[in-house]
CHARMM internal coordinates of N, CA and C (Angstrom, degrees):
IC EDIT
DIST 1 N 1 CA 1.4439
DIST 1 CA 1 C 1.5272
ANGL 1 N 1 CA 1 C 108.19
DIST 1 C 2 N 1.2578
ANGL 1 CA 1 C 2 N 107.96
DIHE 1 N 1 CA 1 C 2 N 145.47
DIST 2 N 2 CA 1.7286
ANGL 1 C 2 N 2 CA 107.07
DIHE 1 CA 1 C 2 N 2 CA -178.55
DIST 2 CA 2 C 1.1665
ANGL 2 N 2 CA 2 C 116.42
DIHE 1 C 2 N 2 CA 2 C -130.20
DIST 2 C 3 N 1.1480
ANGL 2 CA 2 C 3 N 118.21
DIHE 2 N 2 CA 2 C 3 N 152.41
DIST 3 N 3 CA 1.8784
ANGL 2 C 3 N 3 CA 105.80
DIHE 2 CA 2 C 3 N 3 CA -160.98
DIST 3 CA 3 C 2.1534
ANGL 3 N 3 CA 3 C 98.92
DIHE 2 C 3 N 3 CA 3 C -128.03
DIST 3 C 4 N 0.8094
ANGL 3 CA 3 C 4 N 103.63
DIHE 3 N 3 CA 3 C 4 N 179.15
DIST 4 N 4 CA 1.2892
ANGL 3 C 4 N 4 CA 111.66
DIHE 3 CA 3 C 4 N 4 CA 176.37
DIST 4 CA 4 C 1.7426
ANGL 4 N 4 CA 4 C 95.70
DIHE 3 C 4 N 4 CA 4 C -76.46
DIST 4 C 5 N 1.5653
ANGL 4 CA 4 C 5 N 112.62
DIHE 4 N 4 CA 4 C 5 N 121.39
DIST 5 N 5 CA 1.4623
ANGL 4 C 5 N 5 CA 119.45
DIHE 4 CA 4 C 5 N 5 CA 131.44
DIST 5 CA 5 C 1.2159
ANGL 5 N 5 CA 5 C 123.41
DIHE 4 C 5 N 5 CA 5 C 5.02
DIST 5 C 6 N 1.0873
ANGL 5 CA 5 C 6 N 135.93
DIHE 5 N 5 CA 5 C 6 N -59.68
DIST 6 N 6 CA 1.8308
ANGL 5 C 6 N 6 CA 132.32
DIHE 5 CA 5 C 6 N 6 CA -156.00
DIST 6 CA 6 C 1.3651
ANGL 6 N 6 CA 6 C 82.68
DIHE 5 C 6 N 6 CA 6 C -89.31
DIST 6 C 7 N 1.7914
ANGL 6 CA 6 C 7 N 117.00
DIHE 6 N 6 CA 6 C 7 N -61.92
DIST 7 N 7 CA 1.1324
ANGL 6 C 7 N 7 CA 120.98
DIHE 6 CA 6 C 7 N 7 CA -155.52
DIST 7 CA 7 C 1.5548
ANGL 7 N 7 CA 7 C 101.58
DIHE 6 C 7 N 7 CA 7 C -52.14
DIST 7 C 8 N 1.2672
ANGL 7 CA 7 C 8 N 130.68
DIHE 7 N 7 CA 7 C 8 N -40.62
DIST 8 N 8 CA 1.6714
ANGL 7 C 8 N 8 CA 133.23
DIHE 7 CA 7 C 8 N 8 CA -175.34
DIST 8 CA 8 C 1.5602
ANGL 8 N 8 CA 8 C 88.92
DIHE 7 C 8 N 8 CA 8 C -67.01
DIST 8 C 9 N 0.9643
ANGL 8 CA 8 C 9 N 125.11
DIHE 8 N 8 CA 8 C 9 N -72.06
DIST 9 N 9 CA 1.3181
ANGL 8 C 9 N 9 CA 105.60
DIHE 8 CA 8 C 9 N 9 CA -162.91
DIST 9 CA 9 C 1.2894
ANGL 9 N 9 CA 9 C 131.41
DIHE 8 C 9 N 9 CA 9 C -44.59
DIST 9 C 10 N 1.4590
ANGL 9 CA 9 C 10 N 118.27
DIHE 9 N 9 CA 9 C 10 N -14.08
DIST 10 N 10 CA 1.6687
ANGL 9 C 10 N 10 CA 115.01
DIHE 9 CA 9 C 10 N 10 CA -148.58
DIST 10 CA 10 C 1.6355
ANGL 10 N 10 CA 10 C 91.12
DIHE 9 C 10 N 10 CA 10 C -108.20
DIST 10 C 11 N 1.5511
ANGL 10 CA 10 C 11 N 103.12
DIHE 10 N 10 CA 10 C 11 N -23.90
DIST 11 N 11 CA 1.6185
ANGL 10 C 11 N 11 CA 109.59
DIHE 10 CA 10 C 11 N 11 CA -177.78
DIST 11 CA 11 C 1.3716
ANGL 11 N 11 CA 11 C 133.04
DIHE 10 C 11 N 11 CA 11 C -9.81
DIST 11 C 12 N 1.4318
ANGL 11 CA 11 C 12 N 96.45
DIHE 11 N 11 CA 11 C 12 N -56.22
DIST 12 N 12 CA 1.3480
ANGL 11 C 12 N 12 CA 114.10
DIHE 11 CA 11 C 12 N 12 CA -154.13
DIST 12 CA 12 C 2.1917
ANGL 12 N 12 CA 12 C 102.17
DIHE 11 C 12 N 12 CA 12 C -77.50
DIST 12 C 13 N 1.4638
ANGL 12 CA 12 C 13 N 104.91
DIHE 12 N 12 CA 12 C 13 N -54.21
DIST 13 N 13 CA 1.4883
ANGL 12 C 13 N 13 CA 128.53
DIHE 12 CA 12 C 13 N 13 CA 151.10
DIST 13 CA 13 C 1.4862
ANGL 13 N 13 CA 13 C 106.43
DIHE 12 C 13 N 13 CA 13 C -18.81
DIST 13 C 14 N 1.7068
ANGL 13 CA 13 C 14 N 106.87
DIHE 13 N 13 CA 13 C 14 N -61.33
DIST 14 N 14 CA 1.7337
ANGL 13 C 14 N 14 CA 97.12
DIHE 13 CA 13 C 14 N 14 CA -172.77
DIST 14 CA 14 C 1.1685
ANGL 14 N 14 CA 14 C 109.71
DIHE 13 C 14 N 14 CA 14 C -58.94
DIST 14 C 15 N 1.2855
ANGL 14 CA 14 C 15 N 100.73
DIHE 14 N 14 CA 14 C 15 N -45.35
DIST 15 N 15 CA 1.9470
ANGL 14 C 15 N 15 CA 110.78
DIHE 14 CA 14 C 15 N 15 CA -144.08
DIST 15 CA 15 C 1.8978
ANGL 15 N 15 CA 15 C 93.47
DIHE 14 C 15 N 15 CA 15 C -67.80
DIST 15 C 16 N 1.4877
ANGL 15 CA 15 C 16 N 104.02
DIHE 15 N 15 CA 15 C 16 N -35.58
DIST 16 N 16 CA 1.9476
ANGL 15 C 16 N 16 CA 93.81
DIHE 15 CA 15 C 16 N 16 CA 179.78
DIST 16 CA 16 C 1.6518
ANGL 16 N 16 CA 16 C 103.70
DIHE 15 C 16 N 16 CA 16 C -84.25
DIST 16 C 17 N 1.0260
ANGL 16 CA 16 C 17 N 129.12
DIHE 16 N 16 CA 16 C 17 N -28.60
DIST 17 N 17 CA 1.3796
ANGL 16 C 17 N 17 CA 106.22
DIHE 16 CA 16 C 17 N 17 CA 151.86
DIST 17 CA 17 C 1.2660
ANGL 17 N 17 CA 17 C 146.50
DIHE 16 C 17 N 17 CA 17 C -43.38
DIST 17 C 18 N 1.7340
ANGL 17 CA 17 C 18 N 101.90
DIHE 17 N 17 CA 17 C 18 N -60.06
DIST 18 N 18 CA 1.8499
ANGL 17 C 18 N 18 CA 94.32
DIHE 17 CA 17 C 18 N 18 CA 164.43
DIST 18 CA 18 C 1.4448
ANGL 18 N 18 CA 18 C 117.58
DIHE 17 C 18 N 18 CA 18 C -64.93
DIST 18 C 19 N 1.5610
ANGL 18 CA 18 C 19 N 122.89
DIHE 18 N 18 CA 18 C 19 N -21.85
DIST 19 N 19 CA 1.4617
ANGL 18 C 19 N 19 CA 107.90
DIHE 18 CA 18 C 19 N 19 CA -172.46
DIST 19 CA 19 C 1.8057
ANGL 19 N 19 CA 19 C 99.85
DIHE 18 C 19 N 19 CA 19 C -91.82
DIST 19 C 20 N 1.6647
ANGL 19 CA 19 C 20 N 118.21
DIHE 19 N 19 CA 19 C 20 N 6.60
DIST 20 N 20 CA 1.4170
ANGL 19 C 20 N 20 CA 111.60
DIHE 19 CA 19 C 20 N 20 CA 151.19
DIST 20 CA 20 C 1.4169
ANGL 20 N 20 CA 20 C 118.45
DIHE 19 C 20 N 20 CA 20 C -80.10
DIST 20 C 21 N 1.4669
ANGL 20 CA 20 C 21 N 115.13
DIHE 20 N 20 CA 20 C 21 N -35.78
DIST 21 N 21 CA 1.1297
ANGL 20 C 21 N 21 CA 113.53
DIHE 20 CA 20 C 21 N 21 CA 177.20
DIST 21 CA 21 C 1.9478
ANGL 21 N 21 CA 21 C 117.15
DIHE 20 C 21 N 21 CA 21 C -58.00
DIST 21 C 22 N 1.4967
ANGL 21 CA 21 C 22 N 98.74
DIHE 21 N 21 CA 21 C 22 N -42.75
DIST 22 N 22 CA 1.6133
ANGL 21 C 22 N 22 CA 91.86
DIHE 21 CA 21 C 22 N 22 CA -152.64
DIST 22 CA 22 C 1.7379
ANGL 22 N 22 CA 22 C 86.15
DIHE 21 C 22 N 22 CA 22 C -82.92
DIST 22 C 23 N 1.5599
ANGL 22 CA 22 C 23 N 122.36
DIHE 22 N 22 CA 22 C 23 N 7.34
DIST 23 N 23 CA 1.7970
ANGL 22 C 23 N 23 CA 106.03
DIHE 22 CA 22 C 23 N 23 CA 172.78
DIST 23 CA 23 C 1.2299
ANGL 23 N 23 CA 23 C 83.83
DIHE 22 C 23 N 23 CA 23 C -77.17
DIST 23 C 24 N 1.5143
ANGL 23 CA 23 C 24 N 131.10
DIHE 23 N 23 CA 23 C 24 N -55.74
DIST 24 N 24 CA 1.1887
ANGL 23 C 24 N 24 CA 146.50
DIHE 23 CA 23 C 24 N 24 CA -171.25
DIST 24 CA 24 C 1.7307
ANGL 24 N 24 CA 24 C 106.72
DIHE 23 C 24 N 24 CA 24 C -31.55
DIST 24 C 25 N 1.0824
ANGL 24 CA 24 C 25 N 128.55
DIHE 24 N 24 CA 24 C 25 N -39.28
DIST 25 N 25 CA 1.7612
ANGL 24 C 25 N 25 CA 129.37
DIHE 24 CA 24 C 25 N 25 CA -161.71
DIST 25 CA 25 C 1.0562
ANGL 25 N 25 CA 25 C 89.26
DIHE 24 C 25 N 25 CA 25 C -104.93
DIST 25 C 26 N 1.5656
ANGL 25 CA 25 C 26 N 137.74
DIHE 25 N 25 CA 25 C 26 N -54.05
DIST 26 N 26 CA 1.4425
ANGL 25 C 26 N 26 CA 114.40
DIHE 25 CA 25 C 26 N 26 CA 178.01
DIST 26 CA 26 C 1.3029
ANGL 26 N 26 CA 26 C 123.00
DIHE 25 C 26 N 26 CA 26 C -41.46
DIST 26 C 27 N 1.8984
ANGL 26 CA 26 C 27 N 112.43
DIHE 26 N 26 CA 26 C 27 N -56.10
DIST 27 N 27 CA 1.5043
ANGL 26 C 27 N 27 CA 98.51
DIHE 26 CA 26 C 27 N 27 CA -165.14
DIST 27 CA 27 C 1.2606
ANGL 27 N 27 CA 27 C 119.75
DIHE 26 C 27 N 27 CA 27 C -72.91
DIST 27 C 28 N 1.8885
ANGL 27 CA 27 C 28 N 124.33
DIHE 27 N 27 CA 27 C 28 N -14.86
DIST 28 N 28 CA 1.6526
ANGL 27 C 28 N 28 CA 109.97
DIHE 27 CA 27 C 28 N 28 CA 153.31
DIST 28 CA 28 C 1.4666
ANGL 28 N 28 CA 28 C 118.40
DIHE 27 C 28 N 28 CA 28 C -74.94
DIST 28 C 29 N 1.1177
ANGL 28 CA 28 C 29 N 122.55
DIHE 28 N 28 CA 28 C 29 N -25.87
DIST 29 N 29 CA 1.9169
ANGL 28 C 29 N 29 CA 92.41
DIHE 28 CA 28 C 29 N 29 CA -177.00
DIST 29 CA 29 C 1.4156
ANGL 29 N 29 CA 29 C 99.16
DIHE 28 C 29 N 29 CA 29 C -60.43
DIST 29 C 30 N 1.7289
ANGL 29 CA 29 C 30 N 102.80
DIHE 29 N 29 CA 29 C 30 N -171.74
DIST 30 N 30 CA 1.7725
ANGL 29 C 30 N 30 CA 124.18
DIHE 29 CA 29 C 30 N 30 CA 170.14
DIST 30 CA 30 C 0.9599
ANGL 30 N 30 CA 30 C 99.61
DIHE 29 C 30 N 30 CA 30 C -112.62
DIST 30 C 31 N 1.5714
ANGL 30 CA 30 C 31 N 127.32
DIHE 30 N 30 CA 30 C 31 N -31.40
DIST 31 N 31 CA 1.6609
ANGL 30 C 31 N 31 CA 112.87
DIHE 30 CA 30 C 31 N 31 CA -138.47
DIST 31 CA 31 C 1.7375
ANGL 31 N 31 CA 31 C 78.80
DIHE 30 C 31 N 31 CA 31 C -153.82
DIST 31 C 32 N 1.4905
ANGL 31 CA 31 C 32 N 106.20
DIHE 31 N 31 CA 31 C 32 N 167.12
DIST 32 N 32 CA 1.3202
ANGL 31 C 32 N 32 CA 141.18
DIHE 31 CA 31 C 32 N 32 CA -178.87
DIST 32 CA 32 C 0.8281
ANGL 32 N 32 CA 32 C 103.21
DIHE 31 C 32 N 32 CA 32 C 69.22
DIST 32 C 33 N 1.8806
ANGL 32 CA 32 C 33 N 124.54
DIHE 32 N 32 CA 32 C 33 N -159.96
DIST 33 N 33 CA 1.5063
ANGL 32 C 33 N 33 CA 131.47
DIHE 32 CA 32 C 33 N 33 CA -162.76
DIST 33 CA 33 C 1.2010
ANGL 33 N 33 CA 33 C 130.83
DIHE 32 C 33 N 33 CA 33 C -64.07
DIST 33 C 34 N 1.2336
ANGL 33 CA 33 C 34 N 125.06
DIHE 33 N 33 CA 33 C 34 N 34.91
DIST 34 N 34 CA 1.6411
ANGL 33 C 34 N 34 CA 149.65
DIHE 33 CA 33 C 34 N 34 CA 155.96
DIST 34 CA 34 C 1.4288
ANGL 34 N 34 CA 34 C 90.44
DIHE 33 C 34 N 34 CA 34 C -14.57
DIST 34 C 35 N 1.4957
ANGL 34 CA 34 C 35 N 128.49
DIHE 34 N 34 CA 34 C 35 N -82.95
DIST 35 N 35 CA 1.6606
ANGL 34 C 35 N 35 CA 114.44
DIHE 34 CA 34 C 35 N 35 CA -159.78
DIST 35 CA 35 C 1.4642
ANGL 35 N 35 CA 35 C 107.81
DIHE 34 C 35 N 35 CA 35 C -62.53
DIST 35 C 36 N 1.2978
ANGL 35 CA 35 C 36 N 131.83
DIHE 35 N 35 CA 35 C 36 N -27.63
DIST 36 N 36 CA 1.0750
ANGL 35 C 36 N 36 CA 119.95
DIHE 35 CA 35 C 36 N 36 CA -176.68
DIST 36 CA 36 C 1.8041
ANGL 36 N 36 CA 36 C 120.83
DIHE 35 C 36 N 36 CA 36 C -72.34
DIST 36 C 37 N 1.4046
ANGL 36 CA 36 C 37 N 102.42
DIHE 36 N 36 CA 36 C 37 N -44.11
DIST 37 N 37 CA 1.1580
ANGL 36 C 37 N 37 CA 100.65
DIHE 36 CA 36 C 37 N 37 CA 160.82
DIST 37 CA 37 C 1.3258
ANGL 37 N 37 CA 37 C 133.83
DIHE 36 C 37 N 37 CA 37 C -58.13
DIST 37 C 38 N 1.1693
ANGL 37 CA 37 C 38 N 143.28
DIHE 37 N 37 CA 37 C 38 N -28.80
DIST 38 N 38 CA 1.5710
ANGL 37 C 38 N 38 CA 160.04
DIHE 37 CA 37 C 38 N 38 CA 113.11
DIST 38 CA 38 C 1.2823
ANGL 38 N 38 CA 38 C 94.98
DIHE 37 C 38 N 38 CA 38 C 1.71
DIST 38 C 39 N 1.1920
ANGL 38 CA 38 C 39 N 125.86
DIHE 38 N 38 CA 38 C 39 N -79.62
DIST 39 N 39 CA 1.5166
ANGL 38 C 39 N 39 CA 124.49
DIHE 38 CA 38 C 39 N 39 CA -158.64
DIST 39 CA 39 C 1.4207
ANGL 39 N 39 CA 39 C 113.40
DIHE 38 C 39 N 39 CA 39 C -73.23
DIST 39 C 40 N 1.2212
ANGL 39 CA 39 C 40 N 129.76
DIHE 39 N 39 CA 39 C 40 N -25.09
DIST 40 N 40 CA 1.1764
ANGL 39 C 40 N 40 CA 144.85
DIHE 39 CA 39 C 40 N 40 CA 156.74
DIST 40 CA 40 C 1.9568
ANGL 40 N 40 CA 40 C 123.47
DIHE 39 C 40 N 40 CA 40 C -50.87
DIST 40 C 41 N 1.2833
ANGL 40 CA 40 C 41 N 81.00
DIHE 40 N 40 CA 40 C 41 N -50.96
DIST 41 N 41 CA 1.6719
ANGL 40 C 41 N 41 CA 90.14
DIHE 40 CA 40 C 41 N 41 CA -177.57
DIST 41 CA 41 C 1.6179
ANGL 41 N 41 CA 41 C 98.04
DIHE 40 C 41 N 41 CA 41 C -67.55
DIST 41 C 42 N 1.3657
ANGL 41 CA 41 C 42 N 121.42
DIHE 41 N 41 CA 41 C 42 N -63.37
DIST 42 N 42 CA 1.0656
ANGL 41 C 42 N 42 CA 144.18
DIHE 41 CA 41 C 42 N 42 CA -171.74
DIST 42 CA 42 C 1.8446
ANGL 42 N 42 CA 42 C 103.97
DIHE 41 C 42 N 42 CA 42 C -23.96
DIST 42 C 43 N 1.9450
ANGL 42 CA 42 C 43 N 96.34
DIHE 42 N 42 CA 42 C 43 N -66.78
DIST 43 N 43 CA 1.2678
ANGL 42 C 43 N 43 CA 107.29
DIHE 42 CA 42 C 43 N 43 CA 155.66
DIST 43 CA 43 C 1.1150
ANGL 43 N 43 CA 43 C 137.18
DIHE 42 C 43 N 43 CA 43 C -9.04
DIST 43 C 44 N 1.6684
ANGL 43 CA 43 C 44 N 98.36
DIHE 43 N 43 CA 43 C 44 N -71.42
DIST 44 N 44 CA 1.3815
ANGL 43 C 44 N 44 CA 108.51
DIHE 43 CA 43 C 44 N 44 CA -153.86
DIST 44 CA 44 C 1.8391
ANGL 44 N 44 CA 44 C 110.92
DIHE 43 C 44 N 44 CA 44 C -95.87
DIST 44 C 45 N 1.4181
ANGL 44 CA 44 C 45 N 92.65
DIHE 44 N 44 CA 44 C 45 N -11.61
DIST 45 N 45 CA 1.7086
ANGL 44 C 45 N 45 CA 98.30
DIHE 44 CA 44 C 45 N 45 CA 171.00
DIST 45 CA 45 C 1.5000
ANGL 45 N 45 CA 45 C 95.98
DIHE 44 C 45 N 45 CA 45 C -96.70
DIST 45 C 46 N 1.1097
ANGL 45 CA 45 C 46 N 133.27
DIHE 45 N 45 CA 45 C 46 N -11.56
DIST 46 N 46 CA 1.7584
ANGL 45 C 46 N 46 CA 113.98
DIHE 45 CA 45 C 46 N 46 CA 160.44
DIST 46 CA 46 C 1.3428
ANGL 46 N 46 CA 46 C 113.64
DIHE 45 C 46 N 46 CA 46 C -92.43
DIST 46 C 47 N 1.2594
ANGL 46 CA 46 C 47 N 131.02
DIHE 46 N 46 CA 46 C 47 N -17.11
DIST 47 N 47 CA 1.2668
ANGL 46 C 47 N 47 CA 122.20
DIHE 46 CA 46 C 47 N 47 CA 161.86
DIST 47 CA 47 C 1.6558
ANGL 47 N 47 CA 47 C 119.17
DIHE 46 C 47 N 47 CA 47 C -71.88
DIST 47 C 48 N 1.4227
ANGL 47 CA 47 C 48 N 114.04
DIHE 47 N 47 CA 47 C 48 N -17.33
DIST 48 N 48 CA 1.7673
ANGL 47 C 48 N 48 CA 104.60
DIHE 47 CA 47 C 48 N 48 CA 163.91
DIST 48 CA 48 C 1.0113
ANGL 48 N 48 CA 48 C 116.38
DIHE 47 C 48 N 48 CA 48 C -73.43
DIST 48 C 49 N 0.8035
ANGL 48 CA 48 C 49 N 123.12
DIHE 48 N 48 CA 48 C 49 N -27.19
DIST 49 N 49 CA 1.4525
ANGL 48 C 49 N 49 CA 131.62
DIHE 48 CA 48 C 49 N 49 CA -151.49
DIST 49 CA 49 C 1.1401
ANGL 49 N 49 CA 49 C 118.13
DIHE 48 C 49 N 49 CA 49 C -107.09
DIST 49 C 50 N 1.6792
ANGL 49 CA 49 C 50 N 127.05
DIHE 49 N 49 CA 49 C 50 N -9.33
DIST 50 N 50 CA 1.2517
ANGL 49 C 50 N 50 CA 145.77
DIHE 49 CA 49 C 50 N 50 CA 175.13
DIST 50 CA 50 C 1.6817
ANGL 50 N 50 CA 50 C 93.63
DIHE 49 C 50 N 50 CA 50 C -95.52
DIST 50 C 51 N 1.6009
ANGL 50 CA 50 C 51 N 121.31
DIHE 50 N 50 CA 50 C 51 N -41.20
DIST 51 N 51 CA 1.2064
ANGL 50 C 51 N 51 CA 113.12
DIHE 50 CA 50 C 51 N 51 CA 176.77
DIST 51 CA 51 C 1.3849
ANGL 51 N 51 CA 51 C 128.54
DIHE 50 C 51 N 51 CA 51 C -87.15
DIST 51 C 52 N 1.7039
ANGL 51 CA 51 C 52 N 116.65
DIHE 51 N 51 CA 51 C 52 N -8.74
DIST 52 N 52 CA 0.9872
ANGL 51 C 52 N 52 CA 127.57
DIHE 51 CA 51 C 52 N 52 CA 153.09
DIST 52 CA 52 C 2.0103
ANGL 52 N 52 CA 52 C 123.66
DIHE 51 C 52 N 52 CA 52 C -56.72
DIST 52 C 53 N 0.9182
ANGL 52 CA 52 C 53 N 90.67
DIHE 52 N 52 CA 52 C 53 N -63.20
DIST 53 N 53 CA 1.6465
ANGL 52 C 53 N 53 CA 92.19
DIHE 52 CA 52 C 53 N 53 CA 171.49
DIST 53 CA 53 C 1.4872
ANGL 53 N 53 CA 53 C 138.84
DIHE 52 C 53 N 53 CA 53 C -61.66
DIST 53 C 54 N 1.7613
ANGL 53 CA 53 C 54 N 93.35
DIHE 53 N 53 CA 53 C 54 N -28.27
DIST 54 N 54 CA 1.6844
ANGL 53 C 54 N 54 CA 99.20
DIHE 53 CA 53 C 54 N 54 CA 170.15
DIST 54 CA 54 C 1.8183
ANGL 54 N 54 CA 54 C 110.54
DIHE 53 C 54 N 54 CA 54 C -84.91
DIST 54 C 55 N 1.2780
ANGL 54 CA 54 C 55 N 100.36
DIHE 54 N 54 CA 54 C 55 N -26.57
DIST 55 N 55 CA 1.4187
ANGL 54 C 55 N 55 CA 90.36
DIHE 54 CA 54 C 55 N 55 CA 153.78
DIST 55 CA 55 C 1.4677
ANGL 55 N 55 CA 55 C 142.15
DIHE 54 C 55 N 55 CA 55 C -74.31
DIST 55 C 56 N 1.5184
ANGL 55 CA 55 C 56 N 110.85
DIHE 55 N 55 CA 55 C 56 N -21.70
DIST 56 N 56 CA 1.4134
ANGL 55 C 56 N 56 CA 118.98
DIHE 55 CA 55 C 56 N 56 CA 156.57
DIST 56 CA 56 C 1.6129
ANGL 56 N 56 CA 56 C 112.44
DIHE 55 C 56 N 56 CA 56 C -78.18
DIST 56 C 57 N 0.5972
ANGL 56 CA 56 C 57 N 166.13
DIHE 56 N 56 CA 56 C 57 N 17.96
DIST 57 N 57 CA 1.4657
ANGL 56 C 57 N 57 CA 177.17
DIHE 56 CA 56 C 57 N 57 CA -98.50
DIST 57 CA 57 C 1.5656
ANGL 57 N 57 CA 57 C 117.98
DIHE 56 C 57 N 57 CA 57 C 158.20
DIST 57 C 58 N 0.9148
ANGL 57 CA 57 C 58 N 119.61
DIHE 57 N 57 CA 57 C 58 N -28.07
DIST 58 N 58 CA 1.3178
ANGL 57 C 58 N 58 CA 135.52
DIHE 57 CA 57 C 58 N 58 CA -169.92
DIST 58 CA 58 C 1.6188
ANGL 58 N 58 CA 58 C 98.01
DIHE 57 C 58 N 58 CA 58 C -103.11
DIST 58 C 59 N 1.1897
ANGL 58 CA 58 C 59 N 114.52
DIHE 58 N 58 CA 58 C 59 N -54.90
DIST 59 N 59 CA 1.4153
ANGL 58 C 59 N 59 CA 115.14
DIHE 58 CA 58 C 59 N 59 CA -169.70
DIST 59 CA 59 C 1.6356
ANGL 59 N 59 CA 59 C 100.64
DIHE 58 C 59 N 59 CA 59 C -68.24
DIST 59 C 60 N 1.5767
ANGL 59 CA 59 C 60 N 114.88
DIHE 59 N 59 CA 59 C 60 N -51.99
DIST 60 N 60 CA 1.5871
ANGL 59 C 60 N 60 CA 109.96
DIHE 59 CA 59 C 60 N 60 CA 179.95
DIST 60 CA 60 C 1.1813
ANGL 60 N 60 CA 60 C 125.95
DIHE 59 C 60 N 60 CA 60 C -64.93
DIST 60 C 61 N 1.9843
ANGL 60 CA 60 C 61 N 125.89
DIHE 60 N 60 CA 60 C 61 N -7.65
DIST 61 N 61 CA 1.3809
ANGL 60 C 61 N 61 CA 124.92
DIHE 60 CA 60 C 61 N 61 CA 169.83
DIST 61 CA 61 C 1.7464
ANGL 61 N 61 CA 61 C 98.29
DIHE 60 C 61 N 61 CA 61 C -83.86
DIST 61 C 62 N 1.3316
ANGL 61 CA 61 C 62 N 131.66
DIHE 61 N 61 CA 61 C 62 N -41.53
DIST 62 N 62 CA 1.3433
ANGL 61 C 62 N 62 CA 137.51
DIHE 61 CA 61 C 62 N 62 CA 173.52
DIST 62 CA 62 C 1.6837
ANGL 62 N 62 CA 62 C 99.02
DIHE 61 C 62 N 62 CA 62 C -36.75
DIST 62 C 63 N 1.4849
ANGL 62 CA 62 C 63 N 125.80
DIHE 62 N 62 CA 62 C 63 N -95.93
DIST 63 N 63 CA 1.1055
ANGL 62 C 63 N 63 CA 124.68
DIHE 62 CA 62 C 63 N 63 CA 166.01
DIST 63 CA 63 C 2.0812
ANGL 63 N 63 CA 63 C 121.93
DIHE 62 C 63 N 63 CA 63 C -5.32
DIST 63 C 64 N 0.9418
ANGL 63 CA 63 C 64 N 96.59
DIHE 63 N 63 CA 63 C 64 N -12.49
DIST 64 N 64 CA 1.8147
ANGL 63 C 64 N 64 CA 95.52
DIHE 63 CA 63 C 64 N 64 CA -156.75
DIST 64 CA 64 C 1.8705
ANGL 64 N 64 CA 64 C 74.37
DIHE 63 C 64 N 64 CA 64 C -107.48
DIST 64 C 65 N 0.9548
ANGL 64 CA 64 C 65 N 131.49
DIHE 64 N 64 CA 64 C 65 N -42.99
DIST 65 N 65 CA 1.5983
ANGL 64 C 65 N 65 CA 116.66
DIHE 64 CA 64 C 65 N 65 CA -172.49
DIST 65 CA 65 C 1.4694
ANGL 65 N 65 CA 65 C 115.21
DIHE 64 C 65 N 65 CA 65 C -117.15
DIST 65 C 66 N 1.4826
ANGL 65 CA 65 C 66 N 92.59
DIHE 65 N 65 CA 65 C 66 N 159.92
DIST 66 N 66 CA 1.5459
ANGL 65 C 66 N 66 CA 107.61
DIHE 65 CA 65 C 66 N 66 CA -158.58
DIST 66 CA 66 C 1.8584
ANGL 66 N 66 CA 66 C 89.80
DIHE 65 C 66 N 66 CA 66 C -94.00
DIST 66 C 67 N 1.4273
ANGL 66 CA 66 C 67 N 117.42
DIHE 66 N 66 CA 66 C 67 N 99.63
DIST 67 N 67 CA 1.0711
ANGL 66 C 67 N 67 CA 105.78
DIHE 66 CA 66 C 67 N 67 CA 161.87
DIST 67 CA 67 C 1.7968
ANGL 67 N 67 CA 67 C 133.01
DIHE 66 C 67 N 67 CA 67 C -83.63
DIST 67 C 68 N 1.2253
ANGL 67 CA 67 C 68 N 113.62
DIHE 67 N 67 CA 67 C 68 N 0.30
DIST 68 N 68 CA 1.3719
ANGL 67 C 68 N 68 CA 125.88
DIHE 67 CA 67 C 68 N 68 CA 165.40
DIST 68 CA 68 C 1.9231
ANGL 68 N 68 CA 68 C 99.61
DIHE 67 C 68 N 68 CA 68 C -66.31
DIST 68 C 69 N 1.1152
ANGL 68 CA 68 C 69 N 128.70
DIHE 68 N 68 CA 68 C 69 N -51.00
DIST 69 N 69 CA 1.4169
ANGL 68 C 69 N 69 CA 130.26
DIHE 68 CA 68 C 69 N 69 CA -173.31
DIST 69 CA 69 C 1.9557
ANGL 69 N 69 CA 69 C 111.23
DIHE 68 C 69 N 69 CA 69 C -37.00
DIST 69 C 70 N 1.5742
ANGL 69 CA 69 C 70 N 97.94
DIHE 69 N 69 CA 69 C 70 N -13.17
DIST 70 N 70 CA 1.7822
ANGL 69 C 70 N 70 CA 92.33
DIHE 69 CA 69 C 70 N 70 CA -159.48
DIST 70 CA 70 C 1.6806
ANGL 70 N 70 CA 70 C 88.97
DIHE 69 C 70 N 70 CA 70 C -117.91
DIST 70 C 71 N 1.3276
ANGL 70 CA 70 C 71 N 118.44
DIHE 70 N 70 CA 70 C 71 N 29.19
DIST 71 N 71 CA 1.3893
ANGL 70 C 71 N 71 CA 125.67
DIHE 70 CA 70 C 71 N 71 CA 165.84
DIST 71 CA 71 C 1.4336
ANGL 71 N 71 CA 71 C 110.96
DIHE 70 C 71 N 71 CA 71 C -108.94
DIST 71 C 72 N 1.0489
ANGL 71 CA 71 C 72 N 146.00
DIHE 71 N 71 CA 71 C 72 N -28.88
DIST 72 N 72 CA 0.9092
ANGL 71 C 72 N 72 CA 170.25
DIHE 71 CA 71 C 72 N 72 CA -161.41
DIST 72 CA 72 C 1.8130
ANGL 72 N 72 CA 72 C 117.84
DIHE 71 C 72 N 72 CA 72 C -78.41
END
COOR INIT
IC SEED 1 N 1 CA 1 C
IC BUILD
């Protein structure tokens, strides 16, 4: 499946946002699904951030080699 460009790019941004937000709603409510939301946020700000870095990582080993050299 392929998504729009911007939309790939911004991915990673959303996903630690809502999982700032939903640490964010747990620690004001009192009552209801507090752990779930916790685990959710938790989620979703380790899932940016896991996709944030393998995408920086990936792009800065790219940069380090000449992939035109294996056309040749």
């Amino acid at each position: 499946m392929w998504i729009p460009r911007p939309l790939y790019e911004i991915l990673p941004y959303l996903y630690m946002g809502s999982g700032a937000g939903l640490l964010g709603a747990a620690y004001l409510i009192e009552q209801g699904p507090r752990g779930l939301l916790l685990v959710l946020g938790a989620a979703g700000l380790t899932l940016g951030l896991v996709l944030w870095m393998r995408r920086r990582d990936y792009r800065a080993s790219q940069r380090e080699y000449d992939t035109h050299s294996l056309d040749r």
